[in-house]
One Martini backbone bead per residue (centre of mass of N, CA, C, O) as a GRO file, in nm:
protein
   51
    1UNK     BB    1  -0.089  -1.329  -1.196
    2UNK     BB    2   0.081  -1.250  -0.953
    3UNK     BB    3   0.213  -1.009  -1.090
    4UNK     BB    4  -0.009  -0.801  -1.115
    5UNK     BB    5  -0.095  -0.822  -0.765
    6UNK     BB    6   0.167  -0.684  -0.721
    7UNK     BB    7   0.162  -0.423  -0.882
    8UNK     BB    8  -0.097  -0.349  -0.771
    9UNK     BB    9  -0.058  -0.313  -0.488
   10UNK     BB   10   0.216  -0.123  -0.519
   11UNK     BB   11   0.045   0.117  -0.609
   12UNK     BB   12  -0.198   0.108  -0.381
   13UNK     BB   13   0.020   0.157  -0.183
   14UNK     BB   14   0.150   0.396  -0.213
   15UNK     BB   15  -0.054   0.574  -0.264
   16UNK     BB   16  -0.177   0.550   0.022
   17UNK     BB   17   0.092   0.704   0.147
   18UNK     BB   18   0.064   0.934   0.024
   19UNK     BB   19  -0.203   1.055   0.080
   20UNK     BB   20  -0.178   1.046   0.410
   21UNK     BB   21   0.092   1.192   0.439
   22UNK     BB   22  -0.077   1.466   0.322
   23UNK     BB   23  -0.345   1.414   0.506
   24UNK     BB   24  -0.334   1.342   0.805
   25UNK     BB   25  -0.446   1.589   0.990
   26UNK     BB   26  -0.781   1.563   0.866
   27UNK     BB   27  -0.810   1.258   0.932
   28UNK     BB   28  -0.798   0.929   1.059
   29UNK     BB   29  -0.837   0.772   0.736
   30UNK     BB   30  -0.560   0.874   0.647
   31UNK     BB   31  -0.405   0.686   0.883
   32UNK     BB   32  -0.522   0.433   0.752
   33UNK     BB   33  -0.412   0.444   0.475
   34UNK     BB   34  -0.136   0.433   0.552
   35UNK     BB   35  -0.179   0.128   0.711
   36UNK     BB   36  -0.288  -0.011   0.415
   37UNK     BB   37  -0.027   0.083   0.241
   38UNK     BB   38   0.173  -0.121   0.397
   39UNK     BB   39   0.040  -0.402   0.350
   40UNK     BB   40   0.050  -0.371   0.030
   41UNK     BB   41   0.330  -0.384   0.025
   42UNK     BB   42   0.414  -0.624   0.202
   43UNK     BB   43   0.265  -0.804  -0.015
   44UNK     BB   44   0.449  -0.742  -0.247
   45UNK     BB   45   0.699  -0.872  -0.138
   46UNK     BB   46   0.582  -1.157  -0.053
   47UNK     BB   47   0.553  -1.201  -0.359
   48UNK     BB   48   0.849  -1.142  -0.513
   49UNK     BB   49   0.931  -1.393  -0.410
   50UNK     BB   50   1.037  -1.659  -0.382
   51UNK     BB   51   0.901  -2.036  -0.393
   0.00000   0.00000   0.00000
């Protein structure tokens, strides 16, 4: 279950850095959604430690 989380996280977390960095300069919006998708990558990385 956690395996699939994993994926999905960072799929949607690269997924908003790139879109945000590429549109960084048209609203804040796109400045956050780069700072949400460091968040989804850094839990994506933190499921998959071993536990």
């Amino acid at each position: 279950m956690f395996f699939y989380v994993m994926i999905f996280s960072l799929a949607v977390g690269i997924a908003l850095i790139a879109v945000g960095i590429y549109r960084r300069n048209k609203s804040i919006w796109y400045k956050i959604s780069i700072i949400v998708g460091i968040a989804l990558v850094l839990y994506a990385i933190y499921l998959g430690f071993p536990k």
